[in-house]
N, C-alpha and C positions, 0 to 999 in steps of 0.2 A: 039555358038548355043543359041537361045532363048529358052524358053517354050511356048507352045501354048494355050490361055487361050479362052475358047468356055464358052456357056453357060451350058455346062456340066461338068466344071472344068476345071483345070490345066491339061493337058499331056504335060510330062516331061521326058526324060531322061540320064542318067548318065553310060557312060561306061568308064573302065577299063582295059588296056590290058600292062600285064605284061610278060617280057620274059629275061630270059638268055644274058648279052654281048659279050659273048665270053672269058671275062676273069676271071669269075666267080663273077660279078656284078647283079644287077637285075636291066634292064633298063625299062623305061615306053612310050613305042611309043606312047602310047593313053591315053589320061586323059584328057576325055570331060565330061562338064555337063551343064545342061539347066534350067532356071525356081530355082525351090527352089534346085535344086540336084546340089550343088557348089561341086567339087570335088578337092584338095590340095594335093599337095605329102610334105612330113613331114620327118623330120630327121631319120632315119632308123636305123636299128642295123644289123652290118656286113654287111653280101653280100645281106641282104636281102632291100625293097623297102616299104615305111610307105604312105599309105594314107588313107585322110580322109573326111569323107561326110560330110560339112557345110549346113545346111540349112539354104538359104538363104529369103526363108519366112516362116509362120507361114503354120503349115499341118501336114499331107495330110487333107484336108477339102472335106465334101460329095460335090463327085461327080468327085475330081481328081483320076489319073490315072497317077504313078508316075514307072519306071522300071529303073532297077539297071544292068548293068551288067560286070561282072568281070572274066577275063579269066587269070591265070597263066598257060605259055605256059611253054617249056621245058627250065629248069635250073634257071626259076624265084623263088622267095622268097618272097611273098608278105605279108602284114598283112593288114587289111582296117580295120577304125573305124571310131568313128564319134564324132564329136566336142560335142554335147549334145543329148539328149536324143530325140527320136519325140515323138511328142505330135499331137494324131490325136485327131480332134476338129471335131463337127459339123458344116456342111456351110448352105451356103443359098439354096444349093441346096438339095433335096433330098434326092437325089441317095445317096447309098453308095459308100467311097473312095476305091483306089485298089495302093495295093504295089507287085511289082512284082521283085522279084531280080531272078537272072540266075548266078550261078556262074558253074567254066570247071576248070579241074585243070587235064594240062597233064602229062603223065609220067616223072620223074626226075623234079616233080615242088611242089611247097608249097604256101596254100593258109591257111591263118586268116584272119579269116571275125568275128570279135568284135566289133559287134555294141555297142553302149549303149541302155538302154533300151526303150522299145516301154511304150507309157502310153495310156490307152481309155479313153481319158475324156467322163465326161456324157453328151450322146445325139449323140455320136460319131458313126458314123457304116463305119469299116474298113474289106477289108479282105486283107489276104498277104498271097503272093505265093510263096514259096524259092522252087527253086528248082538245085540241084545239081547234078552234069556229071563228073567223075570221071575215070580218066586213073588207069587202076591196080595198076600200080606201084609211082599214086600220093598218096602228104601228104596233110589231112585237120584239120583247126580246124574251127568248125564252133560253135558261140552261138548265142542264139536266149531269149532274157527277157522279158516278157509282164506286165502291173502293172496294174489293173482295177482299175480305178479311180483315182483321184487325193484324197489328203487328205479330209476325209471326203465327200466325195459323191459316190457315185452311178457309176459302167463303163459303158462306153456305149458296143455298138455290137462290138464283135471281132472273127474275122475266122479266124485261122492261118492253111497253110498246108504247109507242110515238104516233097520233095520228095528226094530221092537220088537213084542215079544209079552210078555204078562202072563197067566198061568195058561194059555197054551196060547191063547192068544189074540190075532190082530194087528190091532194099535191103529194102528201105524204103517209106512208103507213108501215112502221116498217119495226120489228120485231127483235130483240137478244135475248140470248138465255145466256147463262153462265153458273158453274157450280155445278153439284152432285145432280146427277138427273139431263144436263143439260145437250144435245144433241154431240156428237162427237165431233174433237176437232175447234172444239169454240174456243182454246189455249191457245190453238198450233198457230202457225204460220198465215194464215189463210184466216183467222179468228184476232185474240190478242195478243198474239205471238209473244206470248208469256208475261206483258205486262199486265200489273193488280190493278190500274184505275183506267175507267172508259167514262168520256165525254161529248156530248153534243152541245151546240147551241143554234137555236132556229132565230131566223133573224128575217123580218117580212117588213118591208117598208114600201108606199105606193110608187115610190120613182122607182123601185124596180122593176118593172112591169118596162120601163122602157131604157134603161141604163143599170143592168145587172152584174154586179162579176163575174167574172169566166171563171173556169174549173181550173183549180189548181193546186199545190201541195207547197205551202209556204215556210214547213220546217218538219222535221222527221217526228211523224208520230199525226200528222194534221194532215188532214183533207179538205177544202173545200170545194161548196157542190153547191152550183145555181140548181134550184129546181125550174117545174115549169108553170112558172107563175110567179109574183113578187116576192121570192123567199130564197132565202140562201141557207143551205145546211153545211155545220162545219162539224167535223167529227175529229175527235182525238184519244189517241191511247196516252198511256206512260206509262212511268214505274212506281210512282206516287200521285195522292191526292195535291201536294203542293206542286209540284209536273205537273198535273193536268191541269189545274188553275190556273201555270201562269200562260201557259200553251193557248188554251180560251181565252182569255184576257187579251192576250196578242193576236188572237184572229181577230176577237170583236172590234179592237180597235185598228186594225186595218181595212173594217170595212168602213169606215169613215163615221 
């Protein structure tokens, strides 16, 4: 597949489709991608299945329009990450850029979806759209890193929104902006109280449904949030991208 390049950007995209072999492997029938969205399968651990998103040009630049999609069907194992970080840039065009991922994770399946982090250079305006479809009895690790600006400048615009639903269900939905344009207050106190990097990680597994963690604040700058249903939200700021990763790393692994 190519990418399609208009005078309104790149439209590009990248799917995924991960499933069970029968002999407790994780095979990949589908692993396409277009334009900047190179997609690689990468040496794995056990039965599970490793890939990874290369970018193959510079972006998402205003005015592209790039979507992700990723399905772990029944007895797959997947993980997806990505060779470096993106770096959304301002284009020649206008418009702002648009990232949309979709990720499905069916019953008796496992989805990690570890990107590296998003960066807004200045002049940049991005919005990204994750949204997640969840079988009851699937497992997720999902993180999400945003870094406003590059060293020493200014971020440009960033919308990020989050959705998740579990059996047909939404647990979660829930919206930032940050940068020029951005409602007021999203810096201050009440917002990121002046730190450059924000992070989540959603984390859904079936025994929480009956043995979930409670709501708590494990170290400055970190929250976590049982939802209402098998899903734990941990959220965190800092003052760098290297802070906010090890901040996440430390929650996820306190949830066992």
């Amino acid at each position: 597949m190519d990418g399609v390049s208009a005078p309104g950007g790149v439209r590009a995209r990248a799917e995924i489709l991960a499933r069970g072999d029968g002999s407790g492997r994780t095979a990949l029938p589908l692993l396409a991608g277009e334009g900047p969205l190179a997609v690689r399968r990468t040496r794995g651990t056990g039965a599970g299945a490793r890939v990874l998103l290369v970018g193959a040009m510079s972006g998402p630049l205003g005015g592209d329009h790039l979507t992700v999609t990723a399905r772990a069907a029944a007895g797959a194992r997947l993980s997806v990450g990505s060779a470096a970080a993106t770096l959304a840039l301002p284009g020649q065009d206008r418009a702002g850029a648009r990232y949309e991922v979709r990720l499905t994770v069916d019953d008796d399946a496992e989805l990690h979806w570890l990107p590296e982090q998003l960066i807004s250079a200045h002049g940049s305006d991005l919005t990204v759209d994750t949204r997640v479809d969840l079988a009851p009895a699937a497992r997720l690790v999902l993180r999400e890193e945003q870094v406003l600006g590059r060293s020493g400048e200014e971020p440009g615009h960033l919308s990020s929104r989050l959705t998740l639903r579990i059996g047909g269900r939404r647990l979660l939905d829930q919206e930032l902006a940050c940068g020029p344009g951005a409602p007021p207050g999203w810096d201050g106190p009440a917002g990121l109280g002046g730190h450059r990097a924000v992070g989540q990680l959603l984390v859904a597994r079936p025994e929480f449904a009956t043995d979930r963690p409670g709501p708590r604040v494990p170290s400055e700058g970190v929250a976590v949030l049982p939802l209402s249903g098998p899903a734990v939200l941990v959220s965190a700021v800092a003052p760098d991208g290297l802070r906010l990763r090890r901040l996440l790393d430390e929650a996820l692994a306190s949830l066992g």
